[in-house]
KELODO-421229 format. One line per field, with one value per residue: residue number from 1; x, y, z of N, C-alpha, C, O, CB in turn; residue in one letter. Coordinates in steps of 0.1 Angstrom, whole numbers, plus 5000, padded with zeros to 4 digits. Glycine has a CB too. Example, Ala and Ser with C-alpha at 12.3 -4.5 7.8 and 13.67 -1.06 7.14 Angstrom:
<sites>
resi: (1,2)
npx: (5132,5128)
npy: (4943,4978)
npz: (5078,5071)
capx: (5123,5137)
capy: (4955,4989)
capz: (5078,5071)
cpx: (5132,5129)
cpy: (4967,5000)
cpz: (5078,5079)
opx: (5142,5134)
opy: (4967,5011)
opz: (5085,5080)
cbpx: (5113,5141)
cbpy: (4955,4994)
cbpz: (5090,5057)
resn: (A,S)
</sites>
This chain:
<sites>
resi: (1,2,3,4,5,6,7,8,9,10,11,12,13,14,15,16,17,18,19,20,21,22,23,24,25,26,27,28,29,30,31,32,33,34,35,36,37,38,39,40,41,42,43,44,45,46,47,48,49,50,51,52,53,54,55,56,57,58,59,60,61,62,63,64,65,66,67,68,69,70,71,72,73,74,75,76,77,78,79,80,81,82,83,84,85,86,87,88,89,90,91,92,93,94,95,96,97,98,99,100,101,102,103,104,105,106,107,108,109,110,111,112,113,114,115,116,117,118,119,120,121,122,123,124,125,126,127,128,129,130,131,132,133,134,135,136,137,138,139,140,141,142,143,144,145,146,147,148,149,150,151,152,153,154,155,156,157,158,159,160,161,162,163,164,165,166,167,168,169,170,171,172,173,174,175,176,177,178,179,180,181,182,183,184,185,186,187,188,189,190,191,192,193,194,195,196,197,198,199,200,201,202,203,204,205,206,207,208,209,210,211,212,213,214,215,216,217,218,219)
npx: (8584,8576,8567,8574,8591,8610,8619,8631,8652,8668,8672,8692,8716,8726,8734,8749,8770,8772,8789,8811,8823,8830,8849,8870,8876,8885,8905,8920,8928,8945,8933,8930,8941,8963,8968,8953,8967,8989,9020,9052,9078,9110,9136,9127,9129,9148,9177,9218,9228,9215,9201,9205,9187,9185,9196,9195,9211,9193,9170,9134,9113,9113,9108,9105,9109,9098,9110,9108,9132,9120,9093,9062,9049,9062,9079,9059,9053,9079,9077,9066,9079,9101,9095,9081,9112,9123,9106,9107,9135,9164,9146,9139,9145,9151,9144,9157,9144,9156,9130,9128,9106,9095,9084,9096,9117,9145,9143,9163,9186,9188,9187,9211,9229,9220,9228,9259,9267,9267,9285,9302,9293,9275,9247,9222,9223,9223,9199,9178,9184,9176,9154,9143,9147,9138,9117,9132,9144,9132,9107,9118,9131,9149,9178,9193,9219,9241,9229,9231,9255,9261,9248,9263,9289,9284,9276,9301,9314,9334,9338,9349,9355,9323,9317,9326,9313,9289,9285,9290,9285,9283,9268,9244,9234,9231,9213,9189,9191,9169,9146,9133,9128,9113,9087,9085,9072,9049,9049,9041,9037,9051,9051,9058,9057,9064,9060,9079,9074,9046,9024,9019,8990,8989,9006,9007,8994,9014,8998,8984,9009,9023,9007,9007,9037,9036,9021,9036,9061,9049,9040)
npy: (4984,4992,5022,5027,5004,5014,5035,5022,5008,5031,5043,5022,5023,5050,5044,5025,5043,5060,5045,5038,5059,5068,5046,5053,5077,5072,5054,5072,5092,5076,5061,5029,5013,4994,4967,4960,4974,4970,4961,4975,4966,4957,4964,4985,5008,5010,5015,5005,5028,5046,5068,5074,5085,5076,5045,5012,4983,4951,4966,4965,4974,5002,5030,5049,5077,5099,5126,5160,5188,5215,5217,5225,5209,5186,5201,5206,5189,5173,5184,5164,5141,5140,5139,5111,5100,5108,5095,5063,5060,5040,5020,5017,5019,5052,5060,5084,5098,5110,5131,5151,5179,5188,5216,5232,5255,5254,5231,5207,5220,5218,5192,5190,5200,5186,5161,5165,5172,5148,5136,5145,5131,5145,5140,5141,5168,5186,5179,5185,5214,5220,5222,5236,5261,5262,5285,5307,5301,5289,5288,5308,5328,5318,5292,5292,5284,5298,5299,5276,5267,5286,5278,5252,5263,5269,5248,5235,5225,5218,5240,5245,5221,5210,5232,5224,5196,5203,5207,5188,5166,5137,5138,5151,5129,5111,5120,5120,5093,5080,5093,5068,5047,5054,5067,5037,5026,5038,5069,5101,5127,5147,5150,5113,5087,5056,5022,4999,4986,4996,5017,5050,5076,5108,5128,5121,5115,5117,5103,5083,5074,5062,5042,5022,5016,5006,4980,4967,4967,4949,4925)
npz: (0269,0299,0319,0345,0347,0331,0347,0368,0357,0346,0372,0389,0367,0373,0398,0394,0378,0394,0414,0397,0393,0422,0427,0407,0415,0441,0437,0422,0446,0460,0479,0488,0507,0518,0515,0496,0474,0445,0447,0438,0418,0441,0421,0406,0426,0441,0436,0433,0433,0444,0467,0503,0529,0556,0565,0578,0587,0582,0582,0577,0562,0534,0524,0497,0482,0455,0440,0431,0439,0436,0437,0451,0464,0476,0491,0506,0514,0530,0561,0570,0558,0576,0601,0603,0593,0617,0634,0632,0634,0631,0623,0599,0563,0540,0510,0484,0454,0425,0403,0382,0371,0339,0341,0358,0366,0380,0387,0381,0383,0413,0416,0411,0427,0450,0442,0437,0461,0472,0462,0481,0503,0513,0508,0525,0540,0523,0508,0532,0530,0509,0509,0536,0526,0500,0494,0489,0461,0446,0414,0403,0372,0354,0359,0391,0397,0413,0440,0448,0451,0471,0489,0493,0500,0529,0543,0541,0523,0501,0476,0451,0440,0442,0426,0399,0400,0402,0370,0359,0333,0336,0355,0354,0343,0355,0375,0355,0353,0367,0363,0343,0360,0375,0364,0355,0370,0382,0386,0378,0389,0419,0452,0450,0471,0484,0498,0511,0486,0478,0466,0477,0487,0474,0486,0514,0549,0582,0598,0580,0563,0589,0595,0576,0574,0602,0597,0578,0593,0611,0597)
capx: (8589,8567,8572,8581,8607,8618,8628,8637,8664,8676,8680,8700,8718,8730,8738,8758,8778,8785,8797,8818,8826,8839,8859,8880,8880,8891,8917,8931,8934,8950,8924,8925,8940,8976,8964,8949,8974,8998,9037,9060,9089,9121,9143,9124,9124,9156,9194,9229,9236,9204,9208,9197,9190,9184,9198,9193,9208,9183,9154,9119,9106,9119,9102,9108,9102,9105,9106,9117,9131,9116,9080,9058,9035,9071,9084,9051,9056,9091,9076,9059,9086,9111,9086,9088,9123,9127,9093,9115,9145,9168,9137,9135,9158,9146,9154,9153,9151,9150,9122,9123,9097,9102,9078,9108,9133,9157,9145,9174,9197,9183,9190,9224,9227,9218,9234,9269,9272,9268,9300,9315,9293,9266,9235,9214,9227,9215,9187,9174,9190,9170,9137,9143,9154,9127,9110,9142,9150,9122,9100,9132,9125,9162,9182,9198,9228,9252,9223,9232,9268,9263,9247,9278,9301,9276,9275,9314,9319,9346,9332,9356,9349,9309,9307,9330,9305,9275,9291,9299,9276,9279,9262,9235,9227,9228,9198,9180,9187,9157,9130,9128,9126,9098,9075,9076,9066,9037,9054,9037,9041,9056,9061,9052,9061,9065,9064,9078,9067,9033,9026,9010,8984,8991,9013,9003,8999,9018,8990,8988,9024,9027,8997,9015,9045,9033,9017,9046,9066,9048,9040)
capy: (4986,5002,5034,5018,4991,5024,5044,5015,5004,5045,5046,5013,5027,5058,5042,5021,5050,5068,5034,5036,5072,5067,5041,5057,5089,5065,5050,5084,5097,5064,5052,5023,5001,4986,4956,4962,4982,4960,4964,4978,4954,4965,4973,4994,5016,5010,5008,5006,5043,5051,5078,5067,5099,5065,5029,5001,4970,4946,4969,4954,4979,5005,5043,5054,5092,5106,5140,5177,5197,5225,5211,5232,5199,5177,5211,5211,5172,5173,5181,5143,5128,5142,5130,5097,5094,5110,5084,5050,5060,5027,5007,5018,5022,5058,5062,5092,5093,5123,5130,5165,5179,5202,5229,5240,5261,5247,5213,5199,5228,5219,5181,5184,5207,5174,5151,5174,5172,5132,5132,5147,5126,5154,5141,5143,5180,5191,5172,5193,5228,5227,5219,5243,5275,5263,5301,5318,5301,5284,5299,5319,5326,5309,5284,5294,5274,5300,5301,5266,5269,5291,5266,5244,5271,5269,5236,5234,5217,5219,5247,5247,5207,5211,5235,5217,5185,5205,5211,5174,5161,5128,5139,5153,5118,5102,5121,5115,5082,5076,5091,5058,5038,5056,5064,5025,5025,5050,5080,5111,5136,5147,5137,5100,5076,5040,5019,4983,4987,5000,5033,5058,5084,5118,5137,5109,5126,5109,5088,5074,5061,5051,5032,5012,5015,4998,4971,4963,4959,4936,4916)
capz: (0283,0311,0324,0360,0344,0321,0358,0378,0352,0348,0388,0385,0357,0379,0410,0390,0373,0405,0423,0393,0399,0434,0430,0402,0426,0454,0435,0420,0456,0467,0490,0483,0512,0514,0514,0477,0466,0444,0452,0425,0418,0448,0414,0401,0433,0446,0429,0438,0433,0450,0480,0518,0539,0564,0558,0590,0593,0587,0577,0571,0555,0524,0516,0487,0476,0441,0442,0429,0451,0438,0436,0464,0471,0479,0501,0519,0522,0537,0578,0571,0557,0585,0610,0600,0593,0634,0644,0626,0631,0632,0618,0584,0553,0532,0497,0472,0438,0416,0391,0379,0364,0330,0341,0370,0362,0392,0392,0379,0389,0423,0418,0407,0442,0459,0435,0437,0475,0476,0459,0491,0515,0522,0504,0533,0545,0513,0510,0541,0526,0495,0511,0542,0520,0491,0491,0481,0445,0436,0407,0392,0357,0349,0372,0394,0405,0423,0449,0455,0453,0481,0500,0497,0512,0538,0546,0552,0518,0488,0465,0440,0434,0442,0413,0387,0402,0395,0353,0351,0326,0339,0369,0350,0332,0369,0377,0344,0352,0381,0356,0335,0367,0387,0349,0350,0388,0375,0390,0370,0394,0428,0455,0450,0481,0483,0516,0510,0470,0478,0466,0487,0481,0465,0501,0522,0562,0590,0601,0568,0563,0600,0594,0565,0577,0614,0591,0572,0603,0623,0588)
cpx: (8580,8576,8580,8592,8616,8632,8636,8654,8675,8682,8689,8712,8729,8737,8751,8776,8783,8791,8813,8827,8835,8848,8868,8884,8891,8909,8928,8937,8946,8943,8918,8930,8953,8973,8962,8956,8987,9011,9045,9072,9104,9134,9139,9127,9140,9170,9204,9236,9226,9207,9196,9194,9187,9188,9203,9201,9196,9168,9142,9109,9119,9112,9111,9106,9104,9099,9113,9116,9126,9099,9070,9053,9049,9080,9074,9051,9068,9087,9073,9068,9098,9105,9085,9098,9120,9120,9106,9130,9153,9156,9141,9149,9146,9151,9152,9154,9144,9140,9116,9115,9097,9098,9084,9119,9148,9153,9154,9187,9199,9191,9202,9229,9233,9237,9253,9274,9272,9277,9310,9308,9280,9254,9225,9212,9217,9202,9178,9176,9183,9159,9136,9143,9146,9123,9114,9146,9137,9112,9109,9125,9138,9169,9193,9212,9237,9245,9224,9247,9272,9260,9255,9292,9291,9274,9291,9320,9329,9341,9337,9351,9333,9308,9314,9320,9292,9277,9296,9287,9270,9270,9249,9223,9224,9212,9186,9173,9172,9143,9124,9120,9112,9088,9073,9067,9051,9039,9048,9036,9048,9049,9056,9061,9051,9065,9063,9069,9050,9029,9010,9001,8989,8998,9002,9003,9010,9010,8992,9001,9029,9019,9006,9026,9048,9028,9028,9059,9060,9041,9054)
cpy: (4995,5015,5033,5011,5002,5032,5037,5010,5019,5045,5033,5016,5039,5055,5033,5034,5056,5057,5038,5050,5068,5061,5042,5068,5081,5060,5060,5089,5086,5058,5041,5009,5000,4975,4949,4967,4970,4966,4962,4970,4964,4970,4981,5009,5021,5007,5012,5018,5051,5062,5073,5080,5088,5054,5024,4988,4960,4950,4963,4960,4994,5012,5048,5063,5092,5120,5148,5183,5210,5225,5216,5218,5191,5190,5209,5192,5166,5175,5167,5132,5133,5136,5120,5093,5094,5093,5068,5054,5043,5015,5012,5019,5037,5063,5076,5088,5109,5121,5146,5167,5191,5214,5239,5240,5254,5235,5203,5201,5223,5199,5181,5191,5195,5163,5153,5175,5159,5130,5136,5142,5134,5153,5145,5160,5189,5194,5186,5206,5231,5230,5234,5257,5273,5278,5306,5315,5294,5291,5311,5315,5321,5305,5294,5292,5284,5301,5289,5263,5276,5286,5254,5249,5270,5257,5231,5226,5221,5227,5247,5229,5206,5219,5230,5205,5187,5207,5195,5168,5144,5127,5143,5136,5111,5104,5120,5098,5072,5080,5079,5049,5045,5059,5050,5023,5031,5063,5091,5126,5139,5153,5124,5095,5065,5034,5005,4982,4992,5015,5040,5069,5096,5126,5131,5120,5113,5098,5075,5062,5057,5040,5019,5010,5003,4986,4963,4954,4948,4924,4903)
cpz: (0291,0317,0339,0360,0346,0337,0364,0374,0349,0360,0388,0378,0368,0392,0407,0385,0386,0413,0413,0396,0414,0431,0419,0413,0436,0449,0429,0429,0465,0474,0487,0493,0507,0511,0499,0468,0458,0440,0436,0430,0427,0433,0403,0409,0440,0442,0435,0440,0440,0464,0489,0527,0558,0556,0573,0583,0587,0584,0576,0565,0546,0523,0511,0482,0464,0442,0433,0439,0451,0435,0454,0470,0482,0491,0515,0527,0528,0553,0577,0567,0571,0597,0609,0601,0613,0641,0646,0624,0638,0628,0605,0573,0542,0525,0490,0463,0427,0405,0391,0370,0355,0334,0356,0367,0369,0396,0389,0384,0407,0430,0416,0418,0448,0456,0436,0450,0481,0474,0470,0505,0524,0516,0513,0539,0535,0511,0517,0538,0519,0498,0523,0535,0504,0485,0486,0464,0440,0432,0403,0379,0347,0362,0376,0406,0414,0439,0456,0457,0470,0495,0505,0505,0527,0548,0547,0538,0508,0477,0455,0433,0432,0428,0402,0388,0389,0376,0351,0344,0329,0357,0365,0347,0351,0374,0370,0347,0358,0372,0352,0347,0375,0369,0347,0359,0389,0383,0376,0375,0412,0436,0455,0461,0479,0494,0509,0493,0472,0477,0475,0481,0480,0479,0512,0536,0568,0591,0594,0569,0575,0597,0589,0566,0592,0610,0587,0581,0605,0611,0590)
opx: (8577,8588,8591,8601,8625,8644,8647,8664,8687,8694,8697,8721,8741,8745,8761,8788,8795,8799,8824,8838,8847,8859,8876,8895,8903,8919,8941,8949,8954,8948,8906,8925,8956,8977,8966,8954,8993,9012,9045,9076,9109,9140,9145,9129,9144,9174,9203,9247,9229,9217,9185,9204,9187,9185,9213,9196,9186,9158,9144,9098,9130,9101,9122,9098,9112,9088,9122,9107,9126,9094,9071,9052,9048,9086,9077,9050,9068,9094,9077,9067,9104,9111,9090,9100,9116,9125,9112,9136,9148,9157,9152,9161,9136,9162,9140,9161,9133,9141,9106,9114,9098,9106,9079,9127,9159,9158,9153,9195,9210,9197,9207,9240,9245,9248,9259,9286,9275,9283,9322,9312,9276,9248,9218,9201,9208,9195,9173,9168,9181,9152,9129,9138,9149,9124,9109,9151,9134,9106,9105,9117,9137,9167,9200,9213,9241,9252,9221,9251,9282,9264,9255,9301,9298,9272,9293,9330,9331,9339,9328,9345,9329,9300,9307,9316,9287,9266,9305,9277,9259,9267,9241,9211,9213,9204,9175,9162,9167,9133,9112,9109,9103,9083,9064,9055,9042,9029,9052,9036,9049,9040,9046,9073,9039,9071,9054,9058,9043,9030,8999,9004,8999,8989,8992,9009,9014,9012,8996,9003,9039,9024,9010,9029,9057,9029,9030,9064,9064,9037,9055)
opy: (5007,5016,5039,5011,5004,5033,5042,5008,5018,5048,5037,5010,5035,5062,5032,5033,5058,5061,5040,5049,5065,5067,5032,5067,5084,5061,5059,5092,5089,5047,5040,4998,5003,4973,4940,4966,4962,4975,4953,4968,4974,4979,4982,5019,5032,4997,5020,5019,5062,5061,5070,5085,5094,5051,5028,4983,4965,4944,4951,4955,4996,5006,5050,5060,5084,5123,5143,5185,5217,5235,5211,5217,5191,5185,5209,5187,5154,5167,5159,5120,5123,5126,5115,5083,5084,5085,5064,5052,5037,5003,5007,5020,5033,5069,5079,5078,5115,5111,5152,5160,5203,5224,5249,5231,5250,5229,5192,5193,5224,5195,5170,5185,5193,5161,5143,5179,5158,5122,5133,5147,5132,5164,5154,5164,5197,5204,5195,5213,5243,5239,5242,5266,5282,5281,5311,5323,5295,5298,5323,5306,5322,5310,5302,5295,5278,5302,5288,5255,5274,5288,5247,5243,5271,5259,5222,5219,5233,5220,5249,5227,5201,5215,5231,5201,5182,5209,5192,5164,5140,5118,5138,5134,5108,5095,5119,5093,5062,5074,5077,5044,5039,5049,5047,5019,5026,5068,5089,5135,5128,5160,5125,5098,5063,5040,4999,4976,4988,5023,5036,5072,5095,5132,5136,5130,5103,5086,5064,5050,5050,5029,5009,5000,4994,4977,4952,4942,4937,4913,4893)
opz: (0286,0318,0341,0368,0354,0338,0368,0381,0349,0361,0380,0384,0370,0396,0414,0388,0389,0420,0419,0402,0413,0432,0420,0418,0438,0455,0431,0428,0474,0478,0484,0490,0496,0500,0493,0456,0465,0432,0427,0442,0421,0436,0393,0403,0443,0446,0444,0447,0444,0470,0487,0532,0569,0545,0578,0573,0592,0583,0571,0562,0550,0521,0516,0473,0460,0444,0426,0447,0461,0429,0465,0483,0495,0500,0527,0538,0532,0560,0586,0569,0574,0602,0619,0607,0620,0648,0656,0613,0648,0630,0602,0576,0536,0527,0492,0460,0423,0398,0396,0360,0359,0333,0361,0365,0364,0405,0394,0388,0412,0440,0420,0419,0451,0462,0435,0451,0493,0482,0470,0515,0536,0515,0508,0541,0538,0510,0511,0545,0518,0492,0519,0542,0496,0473,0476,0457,0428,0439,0399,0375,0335,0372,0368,0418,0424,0449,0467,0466,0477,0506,0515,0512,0537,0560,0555,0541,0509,0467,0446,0422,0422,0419,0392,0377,0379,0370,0343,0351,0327,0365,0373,0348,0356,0377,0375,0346,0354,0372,0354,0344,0381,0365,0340,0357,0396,0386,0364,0367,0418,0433,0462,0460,0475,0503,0504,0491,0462,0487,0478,0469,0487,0484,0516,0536,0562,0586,0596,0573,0575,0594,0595,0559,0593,0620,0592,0580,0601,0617,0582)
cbpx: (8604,8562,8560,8573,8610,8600,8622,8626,8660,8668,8668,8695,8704,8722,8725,8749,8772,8778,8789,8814,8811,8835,8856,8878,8864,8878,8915,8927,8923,8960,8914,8927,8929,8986,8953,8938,8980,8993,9044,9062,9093,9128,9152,9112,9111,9154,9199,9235,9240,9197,9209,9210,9171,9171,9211,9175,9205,9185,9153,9110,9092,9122,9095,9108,9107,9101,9108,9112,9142,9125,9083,9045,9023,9079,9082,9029,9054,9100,9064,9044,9093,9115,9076,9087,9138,9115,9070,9108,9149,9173,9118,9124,9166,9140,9152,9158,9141,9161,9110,9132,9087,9097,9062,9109,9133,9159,9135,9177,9191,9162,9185,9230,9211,9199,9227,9266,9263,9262,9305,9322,9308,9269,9231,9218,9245,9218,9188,9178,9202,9169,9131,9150,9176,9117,9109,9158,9166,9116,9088,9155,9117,9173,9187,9191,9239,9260,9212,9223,9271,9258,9237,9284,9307,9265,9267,9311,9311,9351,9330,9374,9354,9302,9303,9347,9300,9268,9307,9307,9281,9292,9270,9240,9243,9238,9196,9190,9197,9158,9129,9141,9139,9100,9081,9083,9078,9018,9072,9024,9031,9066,9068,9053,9061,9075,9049,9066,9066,9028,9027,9019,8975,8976,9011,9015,8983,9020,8975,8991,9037,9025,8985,9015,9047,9023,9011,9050,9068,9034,9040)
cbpy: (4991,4991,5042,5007,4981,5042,5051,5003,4995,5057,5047,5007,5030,5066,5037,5014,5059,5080,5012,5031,5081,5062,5031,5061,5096,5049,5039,5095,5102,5066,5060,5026,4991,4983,4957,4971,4995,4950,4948,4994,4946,4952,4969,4991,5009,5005,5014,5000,5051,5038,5097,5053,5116,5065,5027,4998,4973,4947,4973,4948,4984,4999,5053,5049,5106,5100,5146,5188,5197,5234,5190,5247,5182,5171,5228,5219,5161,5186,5191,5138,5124,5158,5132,5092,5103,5128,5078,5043,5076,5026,5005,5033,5001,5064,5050,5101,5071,5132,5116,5173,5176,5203,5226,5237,5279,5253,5206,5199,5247,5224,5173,5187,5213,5164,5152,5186,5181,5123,5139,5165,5128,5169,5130,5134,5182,5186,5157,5189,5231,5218,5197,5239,5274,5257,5311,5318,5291,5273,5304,5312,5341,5318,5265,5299,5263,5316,5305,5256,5278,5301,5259,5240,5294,5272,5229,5224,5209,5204,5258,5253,5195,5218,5251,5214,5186,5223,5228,5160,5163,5121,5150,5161,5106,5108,5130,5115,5077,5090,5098,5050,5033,5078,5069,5011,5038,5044,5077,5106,5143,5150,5138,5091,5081,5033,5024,4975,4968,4996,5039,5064,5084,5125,5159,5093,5134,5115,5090,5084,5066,5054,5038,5016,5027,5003,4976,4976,4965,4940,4925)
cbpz: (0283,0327,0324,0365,0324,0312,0368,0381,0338,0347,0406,0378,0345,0379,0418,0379,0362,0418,0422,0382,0402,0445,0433,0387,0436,0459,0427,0416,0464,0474,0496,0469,0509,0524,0520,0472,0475,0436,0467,0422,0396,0462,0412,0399,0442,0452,0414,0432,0416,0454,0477,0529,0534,0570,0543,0593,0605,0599,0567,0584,0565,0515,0523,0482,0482,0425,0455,0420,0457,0431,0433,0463,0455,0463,0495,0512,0511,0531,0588,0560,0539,0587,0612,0591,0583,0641,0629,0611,0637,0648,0623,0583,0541,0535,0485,0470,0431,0409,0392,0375,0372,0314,0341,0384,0370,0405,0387,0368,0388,0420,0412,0392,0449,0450,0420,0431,0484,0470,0444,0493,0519,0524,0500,0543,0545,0506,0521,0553,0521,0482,0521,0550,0520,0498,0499,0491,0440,0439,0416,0391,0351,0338,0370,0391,0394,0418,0447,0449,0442,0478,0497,0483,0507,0532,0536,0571,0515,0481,0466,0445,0444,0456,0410,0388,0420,0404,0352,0364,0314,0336,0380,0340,0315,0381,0380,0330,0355,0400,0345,0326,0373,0405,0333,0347,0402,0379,0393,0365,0390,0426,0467,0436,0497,0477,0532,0528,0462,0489,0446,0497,0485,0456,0502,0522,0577,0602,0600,0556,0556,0617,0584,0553,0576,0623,0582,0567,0614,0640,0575)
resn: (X,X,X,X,X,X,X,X,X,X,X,X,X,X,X,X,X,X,X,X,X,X,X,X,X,X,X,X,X,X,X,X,X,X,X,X,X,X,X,X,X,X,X,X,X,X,X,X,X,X,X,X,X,X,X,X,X,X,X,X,X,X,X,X,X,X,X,X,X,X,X,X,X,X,X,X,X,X,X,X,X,X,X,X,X,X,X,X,X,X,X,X,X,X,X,X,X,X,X,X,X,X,X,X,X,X,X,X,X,X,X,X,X,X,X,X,X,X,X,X,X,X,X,X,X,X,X,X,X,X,X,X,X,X,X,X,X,X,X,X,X,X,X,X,X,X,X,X,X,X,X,X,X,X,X,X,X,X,X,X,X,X,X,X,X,X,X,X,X,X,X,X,X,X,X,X,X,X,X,X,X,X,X,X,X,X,X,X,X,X,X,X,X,X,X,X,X,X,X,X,X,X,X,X,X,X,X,X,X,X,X,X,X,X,X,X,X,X,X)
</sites>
């Protein structure tokens, strides 16, 4: 082999490897196109016990979060999903779905918060309590549920039932239950969104999920 072939097939060789390069990069960050992205099956994403902080009529499209609420990325991603819900309000249907993650103290404590104020009708109230007031409990070095107890006298609701709620074990298993289904979805950390089964990149901005979201519609 000539010394000429020898380089020409090395630069070849490299230009190859970084194509390959990018386009794992590209696809780790998500950039990869709705279009290309292929749509996780609606029950995987979506069940009967599922919580709506929005539900339309009619809908034509479906975001789907999984989060912890004590996960800083999914706190700092709460103004973008509130802004969306506000933007599509009456278009869209938006789901939660818990998926705590071991290495937080109050990520369960936090969900069963949530999960504990659905039973009287105030998922959403919550929802917004945990993420707004984030600073104050998250990163305890043990959970700390009366801080969320205290957010239920706060919220105007039944404390004495909210914290027997939060101690019901079958309320625990409820929130377990959403891990199996977003780990098949490829959910590995938080927050993951879905738009219409299409998962989104790593704290998507606005633009983004109007983008895909304005797509979706007029599909």
């Amino acid at each position: 082999m000539t010394r000429n072939l020898s380089i020409t097939l090395g630069l070849l060789l490299v230009l190859a490897l970084g194509f390959g390069v990018f386009a794992v990069v590209r696809a780790a960050t998500g950039d990869t196109g709705s279009a290309a992205a292929e749509r996780v099956p609606e029950e995987l994403l979506v069940r009967e016990d599922s919580h709506y902080l929005e539900k339309n009529e009619d809908a034509k499209v479906t975001v789907v979060e999984f989060l912890d609420f004590e996960c800083p990325a999914c706190g700092q991603q709460y103004p973008v999903m509130e802004e969306i819900k506000e933007k599509y309000e009456g278009e869209i249907d938006f789901v939660i779905r818990y998926f705590p993650l071991p290495g937080h103290v109050n990520a369960e404590a936090s969900a069963a918060a949530a999960e504990a104020a659905a039973r009287q009708d105030a998922f959403p109230e919550m929802y917004s309590k945990l993420f707004e007031t984030q600073q104050e409990w998250a990163g305890a070095s043990e959970p700390t549920p009366q801080v969320f107890v205290g957010y239920a006298e706060e919220l105007g609701l039944d404390v004495e039932r909210f914290t027997q709620d939060m101690q019901d074990p079958k309320l625990l298993e409820r929130i377990k239950a959403d891990i199996p289904d977003g780990t098949e979805a490829g959910v590995s950390g938080t927050p993951t969104i879905f738009v219409n089964g299409l998962p989104m990149s790593s704290m998507p901005s606005e633009k983004e999920l109007s983008r895909v979201i304005d797509e979706e519609l007029e599909s």
